[in-house]
C-alpha positions in Angstrom: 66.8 -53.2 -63.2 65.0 -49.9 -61.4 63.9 -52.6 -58.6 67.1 -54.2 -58.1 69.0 -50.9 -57.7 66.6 -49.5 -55.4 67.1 -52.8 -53.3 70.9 -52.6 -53.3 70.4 -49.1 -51.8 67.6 -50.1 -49.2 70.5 -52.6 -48.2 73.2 -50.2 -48.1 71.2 -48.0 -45.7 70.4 -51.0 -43.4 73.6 -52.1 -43.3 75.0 -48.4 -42.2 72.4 -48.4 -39.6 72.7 -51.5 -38.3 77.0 -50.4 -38.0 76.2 -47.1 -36.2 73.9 -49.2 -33.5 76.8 -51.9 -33.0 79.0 -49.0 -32.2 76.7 -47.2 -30.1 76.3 -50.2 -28.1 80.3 -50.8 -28.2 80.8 -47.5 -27.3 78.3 -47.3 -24.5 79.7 -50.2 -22.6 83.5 -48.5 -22.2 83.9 -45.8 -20.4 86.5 -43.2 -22.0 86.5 -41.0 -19.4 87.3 -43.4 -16.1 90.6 -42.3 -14.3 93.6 -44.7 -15.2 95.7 -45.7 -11.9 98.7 -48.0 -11.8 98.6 -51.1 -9.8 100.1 -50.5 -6.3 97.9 -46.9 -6.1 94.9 -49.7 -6.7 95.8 -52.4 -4.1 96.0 -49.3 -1.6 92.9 -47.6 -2.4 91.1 -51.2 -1.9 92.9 -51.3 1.6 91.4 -47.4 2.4 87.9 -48.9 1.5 87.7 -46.6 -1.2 86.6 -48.7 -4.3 83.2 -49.6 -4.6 82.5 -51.8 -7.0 84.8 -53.2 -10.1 84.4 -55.5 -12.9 87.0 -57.6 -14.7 87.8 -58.7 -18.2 91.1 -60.4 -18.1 94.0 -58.0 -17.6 91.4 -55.0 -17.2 89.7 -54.4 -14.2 87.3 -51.0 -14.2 86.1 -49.9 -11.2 84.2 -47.4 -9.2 84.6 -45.1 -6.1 82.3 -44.9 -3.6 82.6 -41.0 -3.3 81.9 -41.2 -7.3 84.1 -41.6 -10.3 85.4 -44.1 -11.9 88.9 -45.8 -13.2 90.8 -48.3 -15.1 93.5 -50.0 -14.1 95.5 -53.4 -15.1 96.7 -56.0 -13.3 98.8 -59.0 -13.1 97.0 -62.4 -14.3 98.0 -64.6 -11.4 98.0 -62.5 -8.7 97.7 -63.6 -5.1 94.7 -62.8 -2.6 93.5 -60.2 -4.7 89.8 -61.7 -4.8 89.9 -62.4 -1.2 91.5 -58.7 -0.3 88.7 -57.2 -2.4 85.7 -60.1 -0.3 87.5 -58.4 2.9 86.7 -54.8 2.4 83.4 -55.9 0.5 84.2 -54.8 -3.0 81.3 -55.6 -5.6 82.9 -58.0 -7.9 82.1 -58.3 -11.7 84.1 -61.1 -13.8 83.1 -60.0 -17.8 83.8 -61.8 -20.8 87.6 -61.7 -22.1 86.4 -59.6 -25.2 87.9 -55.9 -24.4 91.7 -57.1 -25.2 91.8 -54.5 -28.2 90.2 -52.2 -25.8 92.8 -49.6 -26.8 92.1 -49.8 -30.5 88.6 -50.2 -29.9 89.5 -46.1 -28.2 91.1 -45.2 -31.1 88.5 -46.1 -33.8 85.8 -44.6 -31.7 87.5 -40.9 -31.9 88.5 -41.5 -35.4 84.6 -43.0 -36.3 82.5 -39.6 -37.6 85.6 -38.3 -39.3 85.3 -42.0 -40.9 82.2 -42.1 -41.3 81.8 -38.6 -43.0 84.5 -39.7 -45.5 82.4 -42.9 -46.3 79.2 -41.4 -46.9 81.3 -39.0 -49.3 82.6 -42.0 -51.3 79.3 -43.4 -51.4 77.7 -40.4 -52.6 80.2 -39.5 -55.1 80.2 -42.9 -57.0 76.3 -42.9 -57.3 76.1 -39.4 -58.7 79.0 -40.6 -61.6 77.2 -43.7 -62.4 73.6 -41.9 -63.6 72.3 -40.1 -66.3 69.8 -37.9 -64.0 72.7 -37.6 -61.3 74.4 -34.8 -60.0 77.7 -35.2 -62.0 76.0 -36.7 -64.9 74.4 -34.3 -66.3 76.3 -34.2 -69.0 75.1 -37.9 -70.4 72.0 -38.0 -72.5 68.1 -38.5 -71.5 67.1 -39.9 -74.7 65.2 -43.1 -74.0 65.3 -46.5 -75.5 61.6 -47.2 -76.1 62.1 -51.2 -76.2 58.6 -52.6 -74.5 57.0 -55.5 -77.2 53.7 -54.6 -76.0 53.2 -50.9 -77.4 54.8 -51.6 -80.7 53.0 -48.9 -83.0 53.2 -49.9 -86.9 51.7 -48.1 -90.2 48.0 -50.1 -89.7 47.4 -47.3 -86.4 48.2 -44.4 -87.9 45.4 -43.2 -90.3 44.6 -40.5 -92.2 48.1 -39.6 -93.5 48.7 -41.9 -95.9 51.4 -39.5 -98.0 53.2 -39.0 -95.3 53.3 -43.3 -94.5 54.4 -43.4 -98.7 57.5 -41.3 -98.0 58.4 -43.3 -94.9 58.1 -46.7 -96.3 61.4 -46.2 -98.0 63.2 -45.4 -94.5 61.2 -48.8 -93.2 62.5 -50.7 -96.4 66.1 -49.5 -95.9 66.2 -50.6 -92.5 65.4 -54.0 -93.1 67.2 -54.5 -96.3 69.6 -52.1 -96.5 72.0 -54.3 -99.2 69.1 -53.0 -101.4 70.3 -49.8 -101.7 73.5 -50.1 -101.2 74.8 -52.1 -104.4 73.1 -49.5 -106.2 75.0 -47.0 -104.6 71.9 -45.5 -102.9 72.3 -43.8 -99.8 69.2 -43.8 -97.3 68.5 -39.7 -95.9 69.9 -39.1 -92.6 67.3 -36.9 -91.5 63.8 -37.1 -91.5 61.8 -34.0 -90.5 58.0 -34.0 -90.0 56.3 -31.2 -90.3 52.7 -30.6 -88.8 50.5 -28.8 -86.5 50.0 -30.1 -83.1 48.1 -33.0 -82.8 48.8 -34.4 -86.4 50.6 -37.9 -85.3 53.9 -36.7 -86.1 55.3 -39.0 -82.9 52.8 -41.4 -84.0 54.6 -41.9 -87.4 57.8 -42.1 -85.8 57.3 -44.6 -83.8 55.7 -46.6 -86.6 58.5 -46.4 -88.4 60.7 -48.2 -86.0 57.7 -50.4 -85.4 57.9 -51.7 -88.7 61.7 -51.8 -89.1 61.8 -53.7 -86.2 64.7 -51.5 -84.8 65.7 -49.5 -81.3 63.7 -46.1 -80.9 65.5 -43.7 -79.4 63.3 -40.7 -78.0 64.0 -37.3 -76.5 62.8 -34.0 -76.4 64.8 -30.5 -77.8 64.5 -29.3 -74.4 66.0 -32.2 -72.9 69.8 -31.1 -74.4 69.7 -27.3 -73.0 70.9 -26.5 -69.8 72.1 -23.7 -67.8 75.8 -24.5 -68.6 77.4 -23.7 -71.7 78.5 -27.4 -73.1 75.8 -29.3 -71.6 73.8 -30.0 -74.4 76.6 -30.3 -77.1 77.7 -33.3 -74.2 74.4 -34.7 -74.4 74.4 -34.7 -78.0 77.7 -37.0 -78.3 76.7 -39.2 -75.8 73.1 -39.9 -77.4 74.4 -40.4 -81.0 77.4 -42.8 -79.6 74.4 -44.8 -77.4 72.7 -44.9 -81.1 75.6 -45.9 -82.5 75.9 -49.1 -80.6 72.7 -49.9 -81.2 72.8 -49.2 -85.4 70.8 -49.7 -87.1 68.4 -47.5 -85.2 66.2 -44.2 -85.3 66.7 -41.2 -82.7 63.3 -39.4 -82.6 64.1 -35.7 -81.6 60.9 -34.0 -80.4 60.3 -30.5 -80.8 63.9 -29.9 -82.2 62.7 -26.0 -82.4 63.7 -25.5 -79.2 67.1 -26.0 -80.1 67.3 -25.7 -83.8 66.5 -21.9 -84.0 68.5 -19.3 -86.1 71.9 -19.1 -85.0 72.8 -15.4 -83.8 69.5 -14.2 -83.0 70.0 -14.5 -78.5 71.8 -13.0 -76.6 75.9 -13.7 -75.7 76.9 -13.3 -79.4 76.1 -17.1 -80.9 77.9 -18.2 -77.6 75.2 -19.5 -75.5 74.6 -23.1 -74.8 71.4 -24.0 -77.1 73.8 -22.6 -80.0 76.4 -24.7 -79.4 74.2 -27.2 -79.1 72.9 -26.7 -82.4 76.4 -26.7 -83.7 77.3 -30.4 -81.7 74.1 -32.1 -83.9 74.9 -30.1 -87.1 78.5 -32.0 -86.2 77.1 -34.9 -85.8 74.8 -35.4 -88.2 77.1 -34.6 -91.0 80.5 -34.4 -90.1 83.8 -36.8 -90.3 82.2 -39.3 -87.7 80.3 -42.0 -89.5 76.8 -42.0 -88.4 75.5 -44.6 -90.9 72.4 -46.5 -90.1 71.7 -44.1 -87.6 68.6 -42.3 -88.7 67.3 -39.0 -87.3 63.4 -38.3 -87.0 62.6 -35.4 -85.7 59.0 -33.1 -85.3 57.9 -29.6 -85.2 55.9 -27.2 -85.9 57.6 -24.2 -86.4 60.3 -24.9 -88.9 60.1 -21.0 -90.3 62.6 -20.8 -87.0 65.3 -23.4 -87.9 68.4 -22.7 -88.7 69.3 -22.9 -92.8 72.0 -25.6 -91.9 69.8 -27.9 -90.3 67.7 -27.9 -92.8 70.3 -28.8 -96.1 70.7 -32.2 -97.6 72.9 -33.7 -95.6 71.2 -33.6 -92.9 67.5 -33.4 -92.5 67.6 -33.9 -96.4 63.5 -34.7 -96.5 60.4 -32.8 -94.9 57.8 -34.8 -95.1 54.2 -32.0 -94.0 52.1 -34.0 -91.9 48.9 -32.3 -92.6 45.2 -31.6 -90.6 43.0 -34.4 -92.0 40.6 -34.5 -94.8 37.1 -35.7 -94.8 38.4 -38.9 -95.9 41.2 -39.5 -93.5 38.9 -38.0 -90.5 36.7 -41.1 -91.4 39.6 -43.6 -91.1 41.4 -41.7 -87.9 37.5 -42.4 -86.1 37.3 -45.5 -87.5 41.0 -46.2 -86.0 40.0 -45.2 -82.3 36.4 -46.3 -82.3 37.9 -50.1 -82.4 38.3 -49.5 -79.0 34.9 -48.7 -77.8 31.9 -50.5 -78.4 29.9 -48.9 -80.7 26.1 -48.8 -82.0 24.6 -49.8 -84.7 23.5 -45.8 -85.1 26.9 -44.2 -85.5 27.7 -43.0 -88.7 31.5 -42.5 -89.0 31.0 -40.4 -92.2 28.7 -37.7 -90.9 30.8 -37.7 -87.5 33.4 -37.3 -89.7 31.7 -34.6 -92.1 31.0 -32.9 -88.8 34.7 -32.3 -87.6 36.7 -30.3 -90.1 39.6 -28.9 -89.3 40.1 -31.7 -86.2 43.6 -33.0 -86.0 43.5 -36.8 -85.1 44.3 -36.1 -81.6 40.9 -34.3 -81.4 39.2 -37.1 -83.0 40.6 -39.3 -80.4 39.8 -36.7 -78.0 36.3 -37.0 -79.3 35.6 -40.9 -79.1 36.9 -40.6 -75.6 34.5 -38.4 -74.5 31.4 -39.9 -76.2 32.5 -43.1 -74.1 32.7 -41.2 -71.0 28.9 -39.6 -71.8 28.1 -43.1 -72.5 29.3 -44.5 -69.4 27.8 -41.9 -67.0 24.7 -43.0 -68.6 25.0 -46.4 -67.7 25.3 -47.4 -71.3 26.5 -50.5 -72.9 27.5 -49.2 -76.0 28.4 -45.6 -77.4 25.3 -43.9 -79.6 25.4 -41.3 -82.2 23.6 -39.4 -79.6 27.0 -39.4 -77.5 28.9 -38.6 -80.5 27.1 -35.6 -81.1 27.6 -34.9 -77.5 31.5 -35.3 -77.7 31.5 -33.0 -80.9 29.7 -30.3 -79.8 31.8 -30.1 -76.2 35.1 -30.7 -78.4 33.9 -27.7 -80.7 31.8 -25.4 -78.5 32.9 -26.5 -74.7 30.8 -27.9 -72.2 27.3 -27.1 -71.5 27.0 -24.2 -69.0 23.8 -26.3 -67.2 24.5 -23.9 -63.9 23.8 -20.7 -65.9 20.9 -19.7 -65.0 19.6 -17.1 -67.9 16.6 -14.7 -67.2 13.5 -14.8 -70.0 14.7 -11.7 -71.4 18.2 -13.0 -71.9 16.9 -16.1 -73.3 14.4 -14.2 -75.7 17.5 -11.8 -76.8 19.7 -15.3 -77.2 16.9 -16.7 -79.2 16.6 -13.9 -81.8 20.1 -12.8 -81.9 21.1 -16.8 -83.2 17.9 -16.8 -85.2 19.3 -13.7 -87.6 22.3 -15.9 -87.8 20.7 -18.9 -89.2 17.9 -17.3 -91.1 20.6 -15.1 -93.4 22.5 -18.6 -93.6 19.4 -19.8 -94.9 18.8 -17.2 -97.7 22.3 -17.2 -98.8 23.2 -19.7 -101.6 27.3 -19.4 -101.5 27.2 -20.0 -97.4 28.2 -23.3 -95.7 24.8 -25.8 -94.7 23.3 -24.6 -91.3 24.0 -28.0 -89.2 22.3 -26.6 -85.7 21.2 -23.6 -83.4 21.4 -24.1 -79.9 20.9 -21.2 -77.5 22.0 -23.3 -74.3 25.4 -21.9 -73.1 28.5 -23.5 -74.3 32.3 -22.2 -73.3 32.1 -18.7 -73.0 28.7 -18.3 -75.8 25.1 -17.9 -74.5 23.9 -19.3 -77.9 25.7 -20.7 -80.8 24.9 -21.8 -84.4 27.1 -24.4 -86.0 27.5 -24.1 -90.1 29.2 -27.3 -91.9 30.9 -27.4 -95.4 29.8 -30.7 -98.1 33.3 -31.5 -98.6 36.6 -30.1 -97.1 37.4 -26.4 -98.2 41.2 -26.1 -100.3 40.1 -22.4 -100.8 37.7 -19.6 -100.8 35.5 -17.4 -103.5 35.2 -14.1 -102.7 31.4 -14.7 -102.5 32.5 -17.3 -99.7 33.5 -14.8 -97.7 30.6 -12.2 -98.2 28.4 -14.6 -97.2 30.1 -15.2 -94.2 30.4 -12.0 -93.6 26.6 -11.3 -94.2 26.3 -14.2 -91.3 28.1 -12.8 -88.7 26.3 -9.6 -89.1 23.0 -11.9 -88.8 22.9 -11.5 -85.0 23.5 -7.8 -84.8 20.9 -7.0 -87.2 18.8 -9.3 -85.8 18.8 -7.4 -82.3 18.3 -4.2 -84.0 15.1 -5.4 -85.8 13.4 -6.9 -83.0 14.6 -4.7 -80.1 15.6 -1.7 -81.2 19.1 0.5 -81.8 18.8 1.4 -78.0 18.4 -2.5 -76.8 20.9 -4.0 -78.4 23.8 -6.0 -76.8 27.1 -6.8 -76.3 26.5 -10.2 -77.7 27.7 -9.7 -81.1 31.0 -8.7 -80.0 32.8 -11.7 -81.0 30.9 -12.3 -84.7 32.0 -8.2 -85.1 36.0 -9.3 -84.3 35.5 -12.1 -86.5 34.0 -10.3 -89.4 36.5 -7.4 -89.6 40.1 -10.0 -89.3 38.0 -11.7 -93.0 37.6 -8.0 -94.0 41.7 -6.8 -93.0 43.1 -10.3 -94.6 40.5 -9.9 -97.9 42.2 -6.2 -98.2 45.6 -6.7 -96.9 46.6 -10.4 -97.6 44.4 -11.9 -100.4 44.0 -9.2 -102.8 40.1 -9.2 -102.8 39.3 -5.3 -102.7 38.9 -3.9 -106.3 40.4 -0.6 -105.4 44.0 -1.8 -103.3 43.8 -5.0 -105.8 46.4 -7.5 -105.6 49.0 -6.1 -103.4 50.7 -7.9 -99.9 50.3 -4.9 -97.4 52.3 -5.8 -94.5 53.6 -9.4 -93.7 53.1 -11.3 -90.7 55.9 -12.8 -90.6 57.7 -10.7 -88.3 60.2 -11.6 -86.0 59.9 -10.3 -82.4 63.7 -10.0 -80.1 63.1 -8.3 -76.6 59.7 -6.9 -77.7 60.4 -4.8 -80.8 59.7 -6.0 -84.4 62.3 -7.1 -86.7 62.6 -6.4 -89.9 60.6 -8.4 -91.8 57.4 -6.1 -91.7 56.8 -3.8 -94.2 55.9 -0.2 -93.6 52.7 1.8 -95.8 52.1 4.8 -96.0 49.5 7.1 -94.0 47.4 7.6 -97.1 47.6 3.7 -97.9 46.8 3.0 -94.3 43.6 5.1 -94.4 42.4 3.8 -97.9 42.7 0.0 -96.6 40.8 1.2 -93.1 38.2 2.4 -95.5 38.3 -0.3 -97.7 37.5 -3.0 -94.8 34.5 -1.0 -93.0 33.1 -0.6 -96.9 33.2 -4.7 -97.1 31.7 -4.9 -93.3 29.2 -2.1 -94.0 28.2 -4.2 -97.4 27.8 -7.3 -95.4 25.9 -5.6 -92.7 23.3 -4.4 -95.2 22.7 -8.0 -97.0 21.9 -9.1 -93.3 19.6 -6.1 -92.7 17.6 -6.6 -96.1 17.0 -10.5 -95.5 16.1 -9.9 -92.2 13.1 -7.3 -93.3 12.3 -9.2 -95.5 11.7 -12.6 -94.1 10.7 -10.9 -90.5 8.4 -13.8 -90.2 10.9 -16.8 -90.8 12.8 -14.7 -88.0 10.0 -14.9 -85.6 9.4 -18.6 -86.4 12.6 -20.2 -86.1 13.4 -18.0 -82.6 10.2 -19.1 -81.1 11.4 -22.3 -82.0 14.3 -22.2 -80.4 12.7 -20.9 -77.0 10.5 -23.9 -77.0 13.1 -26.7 -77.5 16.3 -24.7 -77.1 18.1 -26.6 -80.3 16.8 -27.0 -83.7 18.6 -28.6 -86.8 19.3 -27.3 -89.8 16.2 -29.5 -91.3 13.8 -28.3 -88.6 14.6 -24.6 -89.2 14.4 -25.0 -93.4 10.6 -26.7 -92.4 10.0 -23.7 -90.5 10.7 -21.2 -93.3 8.7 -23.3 -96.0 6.2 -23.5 -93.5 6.5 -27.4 -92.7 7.0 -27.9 -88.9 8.1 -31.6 -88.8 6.2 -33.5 -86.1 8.7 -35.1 -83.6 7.8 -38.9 -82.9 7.9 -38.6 -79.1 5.2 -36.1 -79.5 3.2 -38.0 -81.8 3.8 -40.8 -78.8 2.9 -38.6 -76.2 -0.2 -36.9 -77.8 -1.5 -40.6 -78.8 -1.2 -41.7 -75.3 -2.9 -38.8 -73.6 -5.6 -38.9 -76.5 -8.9 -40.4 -75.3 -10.5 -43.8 -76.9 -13.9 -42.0 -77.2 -13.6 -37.9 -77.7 -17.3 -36.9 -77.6 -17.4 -33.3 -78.0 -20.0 -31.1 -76.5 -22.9 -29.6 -77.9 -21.8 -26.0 -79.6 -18.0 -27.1 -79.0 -15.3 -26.5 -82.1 -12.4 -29.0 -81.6 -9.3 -26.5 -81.0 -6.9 -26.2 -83.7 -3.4 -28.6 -82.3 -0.3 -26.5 -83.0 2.5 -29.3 -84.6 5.8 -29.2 -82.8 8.9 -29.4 -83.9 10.9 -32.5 -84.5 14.0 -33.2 -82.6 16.7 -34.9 -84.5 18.9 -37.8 -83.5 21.9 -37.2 -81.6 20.6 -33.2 -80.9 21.1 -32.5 -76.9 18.4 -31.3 -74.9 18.8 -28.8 -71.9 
């Protein structure tokens, strides 16, 4: 239909093109300005010898002077001698076709032809901007789109890793295809459907799986898509997008990010008069009001849905929220096992450890993830996608992009070494802290060096001795540097792991009522709301004494977590020289490598034990008074592990 109506329009414009030439050319061959004479003033200019040349079309004869100028003139049809009185004084004479009989109307429409034109254009103009959504005197119809195309029908079997969310919609998919079901019972299916997730966790995805199964229209549009700079705008948009659903019933309208117009009512500016809140008030309307909206369905996403307004939110309306959560371990392992159908993969991928590896990833990340391994795999000139690119993709995903162009002096790379060595080795020593996965000291993101901790199983909450020991682990690096190099040498390095450390500290005192002495109290509330810059409300205020006591409280907690780093750290100085000299040598160790190196059982890589064989002689005769040289083991790399 797009191509057809941009063909009717490249016609148009032709055919007004092709107009103005004709009249250019009809124009050009009259002349409007010639003199008019009557007849007898023309026989006796002839017999003066004044007329030069003239040219004849019937009736009308123009002519020429031969001093300059020009005129018009008629004359009778069957005059006598006229030809031969104009051979005589040796007029040029031109006999034209008979096609200038409307000559005077021809005049007329010329003069009158821009202010006709103008007027046309006008029309043309005017009745294109009426007839489209996007147009200038449509903006009041709606931009919600009818997503109709058989080959990107999305149904329950691609969305993974939510399967409660899939139960509750099942009964909005049954309903739509048998909705007698329901009805004879006197069952009513929920107008409103409102999925509730961070960004990332497939709440479109869902949607359109719903209409995928039901086999109905999908109607799609964004909350921004209603507001406008004009008040009634959106509250337009809004009628016209539920009476387009309506014709298509039974269907589903998917309202993305409906936060953007769903906020609390009478929290702007204009006294609840603006246009998004009467907007709001146009969907409140029509989703339950006297029209009859039945067997339309409204699906809509956000996450934010502390901001939307109470009446949005009642039965009646959006009577279900269905929390479309950040994946477990399990549903991490069916989300990759989702997208890695569409990339060959090897033999060596795990999906389980990739997916032990992610927590926290939302299943756009996950996608995000396959998609790069098959990038790294395809710069390589691979034909298939290895763990090794896996581990690639997760570790850019999680810690950004190598930083190959940095080029770090020995003493940076010494201080690196050390500072992610305290990290790991008080990891190590610490029963209650996560399983040390790697240490790299190769820059990533914004980090010269980074060490990478990784639960068993997915984390619903946290023991106070959790926390200690990752407290005692962020400390690691700090303490570290002031061991090796000295209170005066230390860095800057440890600035973020210090940030880090003290927000578990504030939200231990102030939020999860883990310090014996302010004990189980809320102090403050972060749930503030923020108009032109000034808090609102919601916070609440402490006292001065109360504010110094928690302030004391939370450097007690770092200062406690500080000195379990320090006192591992002395006492295990050698582990700490081990496992940094490892990491100057190869740059990234795994967790396995560094526990051999603090039970004293370096692991012997297999490309070294390849390499040493082939440089090893077939005959090694050593010389008289010689001692064969003790061969130090190095470490093992594991798979999937990036080198520099």
């Amino acid at each position: 239909m797009k191509q057809l109506k941009g063909g009717n329009n490249f016609t148009i414009w032709i055919a007004i093109v092709g107009v103005l030439i004709i009249v250019y050319n009809m124009l050009g061959d009259i002349n409007l300005t010639a003199k008019k004479v009557i007849f007898s003033e023309f026989l006796d200019q002839i017999d003066s010898g004044s007329v030069k040349s003239v040219t004849i079309r019937g009736d009308l004869v123009e002519g020429k002077y031969t001093e300059g100028g020009s005129f018009v003139t008629l004359i009778p049809r069957y005059y006598p001698n006229l030809i031969e009185k104009m051979k005589v004084k040796e007029v040029a004479i031109d006999i034209a076709p008979l096609e200038t009989s409307f000559g005077n109307l021809v005049a007329l429409l010329s003069s009158w032809f821009p202010v006709i034109l103008l007027i046309g254009v006008w029309v043309y103009f005017m009745k294109n901007m009426q007839s489209g959504g996007g147009k200038a005197l449509g903006f009041g119809r709606s931009k919600a789109r009818l997503v109709s195309d058989p080959n990107k029908v999305v149904t329950f079997a691609d969305v993974a890793g939510v399967d409660e969310a899939k139960e509750e919609l099942v009964e909005i998919v049954d309903f739509l295809k048998n909705p007698g079901k329901f009805q004879k019972l006197g069952g009513k299916i929920p107008r409103g459907c409102l999925l509730v997730g961070s960004p990332g966790t497939g709440k479109t995805l869902l949607a359109r799986a719903v209409a995928g199964e039901a086999g109905v229209p999908f109607f799609t549009i964004s909350g921004s898509d209603f507001v406008e700079m004009f008040v009634g705008v959106g509250a337009s948009r809004v009628r016209d997008m539920f009476a387009q659903a309506k014709k298509q019933s039974p269907c589903i309208v998917f309202i993305d990010e409906i936060d953007a117009v769903g906020r609390h009512r009478g929290a702007g500016l204009g006294g609840g008069n603006d246009e998004r809140e009467q907007t709001l008030n146009q969907l409140l309307v029509e989703m339950d009001g006297f029209s009859d909206n039945e067997g339309v369905i409204v699906m809509a996403a956000t996450n934010r849905p502390d901001v939307l307004d109470p009446a949005l939110l009642r039965p009646g309306r959006f009577d279900r929220q269905i929390v479309v959560p950040i994946p477990d371990i399990k549903g991490r392992e069916q989300i990759l096992a989702v997208h890695a159908k569409a990339v060959p993969i090897a033999p060596d991928v795990d999906i389980r450890v990739l997916a032990r590896g992610t927590p926290g990833f939302s299943g756009a990340d996950l996608k995000n993830l396959i998609n790069e391994a098959a990038l790294m795999a395809a710069r390589r000139d691979r034909n298939m996608v290895s763990m090794q690119e896996m581990e690639f993709a997760k570790d850019k995903v999680m810690m950004g992009a190598e930083r190959k162009s940095l080029v770090m002096t020995d003493d940076d790379k010494k201080l690196t070494a050390y500072h992610e060595a305290g990290h790991a080795l008080v990891a190590l020593h610490l029963p209650d802290s996560d399983p040390l996965h790697k240490a790299t000291i190769i820059p990533r993101g914004r980090a010269l060096g980074v060490t990478m901790r990784l639960p068993e199983s997915d984390r619903l909450s946290m023991t106070k001795a959790k926390l200690k020991a990752d407290l005692a682990v962020a400390m690691g690096g700090r303490v570290a540097e002031e061991i090796v190099f000295s209170l005066d040498k230390i860095t800057t390095g440890a600035g973020n792991d210090i940030k880090v450390a003290t927000q578990i500290a504030r939200k231990m005192v102030t939020q999860w009522g883990l310090s014996d002495s302010i004990g189980p109290v809320l102090v403050g509330d972060d749930k503030e709301e923020v108009f032109l810059g000034h808090s609102i409300g919601r916070s609440n205020h402490i006292s001065n004494e109360l504010a110094t006591k928690i302030d004391e409280e939370i450097k007690k907690i770092i200062d406690e977590a500080y000195n379990t780093a320090k006192a591992i750290l002395t006492k295990h100085r050698d582990q700490l020289e081990d496992i940094a000299q490892g990491l100057l040598e190869y740059e990234v160790l795994s967790g396995q490598e560094m526990q051999d190196l603090i039970n004293g059982k370096p692991t012997i890589r297999k490309e070294d034990e390849n390499k040493k064989a082939a440089n090893k002689p077939s005959v090694s005769i050593p010389k008289a008074g010689s001692e064969p040289k003790p061969v130090k083991p190095k470490l093992k790399e594991s798979s999937g592990i990036q080198e520099a």
